[in-house]
N, C-alpha and C positions, 0 to 999 in steps of 0.2 A: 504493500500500500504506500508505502514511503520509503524513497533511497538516495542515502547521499554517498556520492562518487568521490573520494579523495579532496574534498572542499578546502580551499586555500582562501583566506582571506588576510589582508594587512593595510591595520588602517597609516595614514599620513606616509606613506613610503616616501624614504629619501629625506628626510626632515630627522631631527633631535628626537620629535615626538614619535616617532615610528614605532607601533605593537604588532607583533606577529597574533593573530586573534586565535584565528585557527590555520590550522598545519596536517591537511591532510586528515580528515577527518570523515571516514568511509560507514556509511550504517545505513540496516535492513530493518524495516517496521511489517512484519505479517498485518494480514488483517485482523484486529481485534485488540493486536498487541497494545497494552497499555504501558509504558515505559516511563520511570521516575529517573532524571537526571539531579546528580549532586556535583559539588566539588566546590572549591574555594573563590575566594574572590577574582575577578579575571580569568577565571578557567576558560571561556568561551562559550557557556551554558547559554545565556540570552545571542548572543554573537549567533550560535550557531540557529536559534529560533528564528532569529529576522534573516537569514539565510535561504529558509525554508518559504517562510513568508513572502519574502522578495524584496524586502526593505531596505537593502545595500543588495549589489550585483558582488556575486563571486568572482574572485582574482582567476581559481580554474576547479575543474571540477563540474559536476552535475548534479542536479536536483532533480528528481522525478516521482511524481505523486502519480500512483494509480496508475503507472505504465504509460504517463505522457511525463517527455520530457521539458520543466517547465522552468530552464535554468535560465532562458534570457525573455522569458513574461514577467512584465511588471506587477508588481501587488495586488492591483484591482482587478486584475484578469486571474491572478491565486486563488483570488477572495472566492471564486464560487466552488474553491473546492478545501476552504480550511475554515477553520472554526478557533475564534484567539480570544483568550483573556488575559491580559494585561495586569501587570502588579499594583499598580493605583486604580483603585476600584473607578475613577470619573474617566477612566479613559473607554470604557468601554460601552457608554450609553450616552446621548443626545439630552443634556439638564434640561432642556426650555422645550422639548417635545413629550407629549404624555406617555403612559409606559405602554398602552396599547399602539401607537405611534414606534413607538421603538421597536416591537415586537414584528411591524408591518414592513418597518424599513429589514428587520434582519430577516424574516422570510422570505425579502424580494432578493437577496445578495446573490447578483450570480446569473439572475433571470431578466429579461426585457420589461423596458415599463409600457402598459399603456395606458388610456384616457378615461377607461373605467374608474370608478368608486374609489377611493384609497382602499378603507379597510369594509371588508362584505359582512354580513349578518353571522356567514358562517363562521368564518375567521375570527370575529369576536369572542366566539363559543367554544372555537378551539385556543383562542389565545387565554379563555377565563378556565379551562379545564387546566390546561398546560401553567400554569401560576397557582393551580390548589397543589401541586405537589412540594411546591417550595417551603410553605405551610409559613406562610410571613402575610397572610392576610391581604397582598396585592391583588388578586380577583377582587377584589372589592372596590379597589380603584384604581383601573386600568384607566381613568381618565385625570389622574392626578399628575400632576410635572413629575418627572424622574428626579430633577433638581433635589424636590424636597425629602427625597427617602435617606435613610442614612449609608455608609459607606454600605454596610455588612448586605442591607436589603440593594443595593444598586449593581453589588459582585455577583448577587446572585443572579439579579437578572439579567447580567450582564453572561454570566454561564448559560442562561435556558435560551439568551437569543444567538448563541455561539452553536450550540446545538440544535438548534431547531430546524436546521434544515440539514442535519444530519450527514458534516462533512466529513468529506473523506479520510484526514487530518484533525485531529482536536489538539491545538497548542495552548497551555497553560504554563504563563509566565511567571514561577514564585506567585498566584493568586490568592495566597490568601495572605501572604507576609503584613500585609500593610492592617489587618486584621485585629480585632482583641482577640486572645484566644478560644474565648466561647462561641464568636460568629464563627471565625475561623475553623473548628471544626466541624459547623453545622454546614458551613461553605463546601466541606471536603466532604462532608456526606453525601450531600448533594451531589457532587461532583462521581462519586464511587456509583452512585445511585443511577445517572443522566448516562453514565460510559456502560456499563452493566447493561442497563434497559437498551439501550439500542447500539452493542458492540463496535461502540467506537475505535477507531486506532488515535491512541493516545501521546502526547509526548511531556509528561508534568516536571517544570524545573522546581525542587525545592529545598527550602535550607533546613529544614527539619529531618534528620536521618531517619527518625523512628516511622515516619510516616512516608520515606521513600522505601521502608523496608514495607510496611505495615502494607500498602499501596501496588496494585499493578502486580504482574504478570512477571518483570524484568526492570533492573535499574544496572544505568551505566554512570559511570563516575571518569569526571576531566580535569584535567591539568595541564594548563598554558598551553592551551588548543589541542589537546589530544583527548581521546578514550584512552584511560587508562585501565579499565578496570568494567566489566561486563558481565553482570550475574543474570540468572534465571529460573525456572521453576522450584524445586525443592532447597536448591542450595540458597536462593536469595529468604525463601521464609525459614529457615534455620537460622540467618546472619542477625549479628546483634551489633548496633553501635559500637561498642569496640573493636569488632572483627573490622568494619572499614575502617576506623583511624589506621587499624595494623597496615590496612589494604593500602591505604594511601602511602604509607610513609614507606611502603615497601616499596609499593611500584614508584613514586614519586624521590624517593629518596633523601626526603626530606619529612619535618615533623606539622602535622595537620595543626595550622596558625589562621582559622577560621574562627573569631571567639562568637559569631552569631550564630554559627554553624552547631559547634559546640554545647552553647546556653541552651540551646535549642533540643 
């Protein structure tokens, strides 16, 4: 469902300021795979999402979703086949349009507009069923500003309109970091609950180890633009927080200096 081809990226080449982001960075998403990404600061974990995305053009390398190769389409031509939420919960929803409004703009992603109705009778019925599952009491006003909901209720809506037209990719940026941790797990519930229900292929960045073990199918671990570190079925639900610090410092050869990573 998702492959990246040897992906090179480096930002400011030729300058003082020049980072090698990523360096060859090769990976296989079956369909359904759910995948938790960790590793330290700069690893190249978000680098490598807007990769995917299309949000910077790769140095070299290929991207291919779904057995098209989509490595020099711009984003908005991605967009109808990926599904993104974002670490600051305001990036992912329209403040000054209503949440039924929002719901209409992400089921159109991807599809042609025409001169019909905006949002149809039906539509409404499935946007108010599809918001009782979040259980935050927004079917109740799907005609309220998105503006006014709180961080926790706006990420979530911001995950149902990411999934609602059930892409082929689901990218989750650290989404719930910016979180208290009570919404925060109701977020990630939700999240286990939305990829489950309709066999998403997943790709979740996060800094919380417990729950990139607790999570998913497989997690891969980076450092200074590499896969360093690739688990899977049985051995990834066996791994305990200290077995990756071990992971890292082996393969990395150096000691895990991540303190939010860690608190976490």
């Amino acid at each position: 469902m998702l492959e990246l081809k040897n992906i090179k990226k480096t930002f400011n080449r030729g300058t003082i300021n020049e980072k090698k982001a990523l360096e060859g960075v090769s990976l296989k998403l079956e369909p359904g795979d759910f995948v938790t990404v960790i590793g330290g600061n700069g690893a190249g974990k978000s680098t490598m999402l807007n990769m995917i995305a299309g949000v910077y053009p790769v140095d070299s390398g290929a991207v291919v979703i779904d057995g098209r190769n989509v490595t020099r389409q711009p984003d908005y031509k991605r967009a109808a086949y990926l599904g993104r939420v974002f670490q600051d919960p305001m990036m992912g929803t329209a403040a000054d349009m209503e949440i039924e409004e929002n719901l209409a703009m992400a089921y159109r992603r991807g599809r042609r507009r025409g001169l019909r109705w905006g949002i149809s009778r039906q539509e409404k019925e499935n946007y108010h069923e599809a918001l009782k599952m979040l259980d935050l009491g927004l079917e109740e006003r799907m005609t309220s500003k998105v503006g006014l909901l709180s961080g926790g209720q706006r990420q979530a809506l911001t995950l149902l309109m990411a999934t609602l037209r059930q892409p082929k990719v689901l990218l989750l940026d650290e989404h719930t970091a910016a979180l208290d941790p009570k919404t925060a797990a109701k977020v990630l519930e939700l999240t286990q609950e939305l990829v489950e229900k309709n066999s998403l292929t997943t790709l979740m960045i996060t800094h919380n180890m417990k729950d990139a073990i607790r999570l998913g199918n497989r997690l891969i671990m980076m450092h200074e633009g590499r896969i360093i570190y690739d688990v899977a079925g049985q051995e990834k639900k066996a791994l305990k927080v200290a077995d990756l610090m071990s992971k890292f410092e082996e393969a990395s050869g150096g000691e895990f200096a991540n303190d939010r990573m860690i608190l976490s």
